[in-house]
C-alpha positions as CSV (number, residue, x, y, z in Angstrom):
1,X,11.7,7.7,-3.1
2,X,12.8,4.2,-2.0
3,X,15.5,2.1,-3.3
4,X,12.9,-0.1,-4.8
5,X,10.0,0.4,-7.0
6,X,6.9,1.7,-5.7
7,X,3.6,1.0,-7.3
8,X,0.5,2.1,-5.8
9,X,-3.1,0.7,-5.0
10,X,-5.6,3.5,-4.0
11,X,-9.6,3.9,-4.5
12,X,-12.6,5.1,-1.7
13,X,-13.5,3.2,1.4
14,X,-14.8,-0.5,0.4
15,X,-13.7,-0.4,-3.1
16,X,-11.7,-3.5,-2.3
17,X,-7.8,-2.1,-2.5
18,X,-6.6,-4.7,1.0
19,X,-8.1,-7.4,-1.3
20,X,-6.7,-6.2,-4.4
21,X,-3.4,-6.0,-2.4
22,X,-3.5,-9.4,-0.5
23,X,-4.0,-10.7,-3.8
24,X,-0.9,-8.7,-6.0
25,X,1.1,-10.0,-2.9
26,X,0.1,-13.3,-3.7
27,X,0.6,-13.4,-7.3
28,X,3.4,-11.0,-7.9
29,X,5.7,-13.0,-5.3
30,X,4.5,-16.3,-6.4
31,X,6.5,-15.4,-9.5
32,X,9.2,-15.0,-7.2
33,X,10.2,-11.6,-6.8
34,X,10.7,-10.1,-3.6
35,X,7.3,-7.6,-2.5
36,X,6.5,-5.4,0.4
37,X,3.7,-3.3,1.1
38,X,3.1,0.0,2.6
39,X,-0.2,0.7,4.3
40,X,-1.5,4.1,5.2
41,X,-4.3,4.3,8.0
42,X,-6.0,7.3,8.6
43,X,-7.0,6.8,12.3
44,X,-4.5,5.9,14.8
45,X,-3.9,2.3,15.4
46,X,-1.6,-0.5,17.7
47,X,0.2,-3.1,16.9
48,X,0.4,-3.9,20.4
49,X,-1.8,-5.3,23.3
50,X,-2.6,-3.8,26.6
51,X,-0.3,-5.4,29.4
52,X,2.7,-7.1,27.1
53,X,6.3,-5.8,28.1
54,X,6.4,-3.7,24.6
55,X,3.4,-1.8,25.2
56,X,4.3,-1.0,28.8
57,X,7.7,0.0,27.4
58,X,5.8,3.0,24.6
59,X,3.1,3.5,27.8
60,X,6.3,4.8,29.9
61,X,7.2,6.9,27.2
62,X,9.7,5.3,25.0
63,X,9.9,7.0,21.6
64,X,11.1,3.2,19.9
65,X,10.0,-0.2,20.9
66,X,12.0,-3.1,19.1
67,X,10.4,-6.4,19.3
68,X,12.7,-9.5,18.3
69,X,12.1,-13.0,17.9
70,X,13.6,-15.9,15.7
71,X,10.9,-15.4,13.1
72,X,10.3,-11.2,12.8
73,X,11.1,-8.1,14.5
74,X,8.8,-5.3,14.2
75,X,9.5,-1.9,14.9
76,X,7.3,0.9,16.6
77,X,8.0,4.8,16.6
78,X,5.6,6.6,18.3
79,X,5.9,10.3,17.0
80,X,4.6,11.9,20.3
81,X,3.3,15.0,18.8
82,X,5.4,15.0,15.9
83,X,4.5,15.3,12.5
84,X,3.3,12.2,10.1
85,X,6.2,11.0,8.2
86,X,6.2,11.3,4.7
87,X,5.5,8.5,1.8
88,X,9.6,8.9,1.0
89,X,10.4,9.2,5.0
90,X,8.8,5.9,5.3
91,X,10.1,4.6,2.0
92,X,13.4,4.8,3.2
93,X,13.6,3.1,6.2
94,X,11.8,-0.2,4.4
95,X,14.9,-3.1,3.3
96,X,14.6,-3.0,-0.4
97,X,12.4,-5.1,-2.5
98,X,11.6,-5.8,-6.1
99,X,8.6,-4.1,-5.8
100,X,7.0,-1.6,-2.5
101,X,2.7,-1.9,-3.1
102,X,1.2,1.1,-1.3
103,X,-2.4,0.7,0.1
104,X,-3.9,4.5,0.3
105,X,-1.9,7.4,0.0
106,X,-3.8,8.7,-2.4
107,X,-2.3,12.2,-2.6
108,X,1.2,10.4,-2.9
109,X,3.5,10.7,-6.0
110,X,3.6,7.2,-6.5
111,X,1.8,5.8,-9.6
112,X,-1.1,3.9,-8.6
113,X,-3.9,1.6,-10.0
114,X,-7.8,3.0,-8.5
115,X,-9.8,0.1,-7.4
116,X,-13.3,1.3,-8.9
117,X,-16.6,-0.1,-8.3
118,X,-19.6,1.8,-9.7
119,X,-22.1,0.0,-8.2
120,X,-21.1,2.0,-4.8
121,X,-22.0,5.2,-6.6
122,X,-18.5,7.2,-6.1
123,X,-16.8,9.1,-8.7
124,X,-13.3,8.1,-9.8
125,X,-10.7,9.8,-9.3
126,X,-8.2,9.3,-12.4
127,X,-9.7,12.0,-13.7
128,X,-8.1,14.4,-11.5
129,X,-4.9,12.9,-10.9
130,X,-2.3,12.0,-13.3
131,X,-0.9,9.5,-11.3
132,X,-3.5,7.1,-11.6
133,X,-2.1,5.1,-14.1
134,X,-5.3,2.4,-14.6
135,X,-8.5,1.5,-13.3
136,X,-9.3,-1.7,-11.9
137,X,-12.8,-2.3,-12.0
138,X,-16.1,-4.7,-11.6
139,X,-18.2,-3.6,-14.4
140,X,-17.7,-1.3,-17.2
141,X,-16.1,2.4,-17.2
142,X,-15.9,5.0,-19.2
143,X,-12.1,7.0,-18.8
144,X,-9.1,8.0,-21.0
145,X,-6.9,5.3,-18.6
146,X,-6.4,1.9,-19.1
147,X,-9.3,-0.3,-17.5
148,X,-8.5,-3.6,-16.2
149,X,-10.8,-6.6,-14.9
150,X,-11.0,-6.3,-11.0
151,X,-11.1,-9.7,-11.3
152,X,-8.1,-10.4,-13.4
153,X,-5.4,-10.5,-10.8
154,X,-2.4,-11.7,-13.3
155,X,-3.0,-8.9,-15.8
156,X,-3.6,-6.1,-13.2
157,X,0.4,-7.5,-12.2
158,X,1.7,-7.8,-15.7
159,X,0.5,-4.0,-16.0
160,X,2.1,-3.2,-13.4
161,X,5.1,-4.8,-13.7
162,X,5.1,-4.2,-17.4
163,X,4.8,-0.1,-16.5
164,X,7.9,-0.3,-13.9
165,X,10.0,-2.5,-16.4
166,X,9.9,-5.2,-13.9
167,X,10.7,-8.7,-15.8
């Protein structure tokens, strides 16, 4: 895997993990420690906009577009019938960090807290999967993992960073 540490956040559609996330961002960095985030979307997406020099640049077929300014570059690979990189491919070409948080990836090695809401009537899915190392959720569950407050942002990161050794 990456040169940092990876911690996952993973749960079913609406459960509230790009919340959850936004908000481990917030707090985990506020405590000044260095965090980037990995997001996995399951439908094809773009950066770009129709008409700007970068997407005319992919639209004529380049395989990499590098966008530069004085305050961020981004970088877009477009895998033109290859296959979806990996969780460590991708890993690896992020700068490292004190801590990677990955959004999705559900089937990834990674451990991971599952965002769990019961009221949307879904099973979880630590049962299945050892790598779900806690369950963040809005009302009481019943599981053999650790169950923390949805709520409670700055114990959700202590667990975390606790687990990954992280002072």
């Amino acid at each position: 895997m990456s040169r940092s540490p990876v911690w996952g956040i993973t749960g079913w559609k609406n459960a509230g993990k790009t919340t959850l996330v936004e908000r481990l961002v917030a707090e985990i960095s506020g405590r000044g420690l260095a965090v980037s985030t990995l997001k996995h979307a399951h439908h094809g997406f773009d950066l770009d906009r129709e008409g700007a020099d970068s997407y005319r640049h992919r639209e004529a077929g380049a395989r990499e577009v590098l966008i530069a300014s004085g305050t961020r570059w981004a970088l877009m690979r477009e895998l033109r019938g290859a296959p979806e990189p990996s969780l460590d491919e991708l890993l690896a070409q992020m700068a490292p960090a004190d801590l990677v948080i990955t959004e999705g990836w559900k089937r990834g090695p990674q451990p991971k807290v599952e965002v769990h809401r019961p009221g949307l009537g879904r099973e979880l899915m630590a049962p299945g999967d050892p790598t779900v190392r806690a369950v963040a959720a809005d009302a009481d569950v019943i599981t053999d993992r650790p169950v923390l407050d949805l709520n409670d942002v700055p114990s959700i990161a202590d667990f975390i960073l606790d687990e990954l050794g992280i002072g």
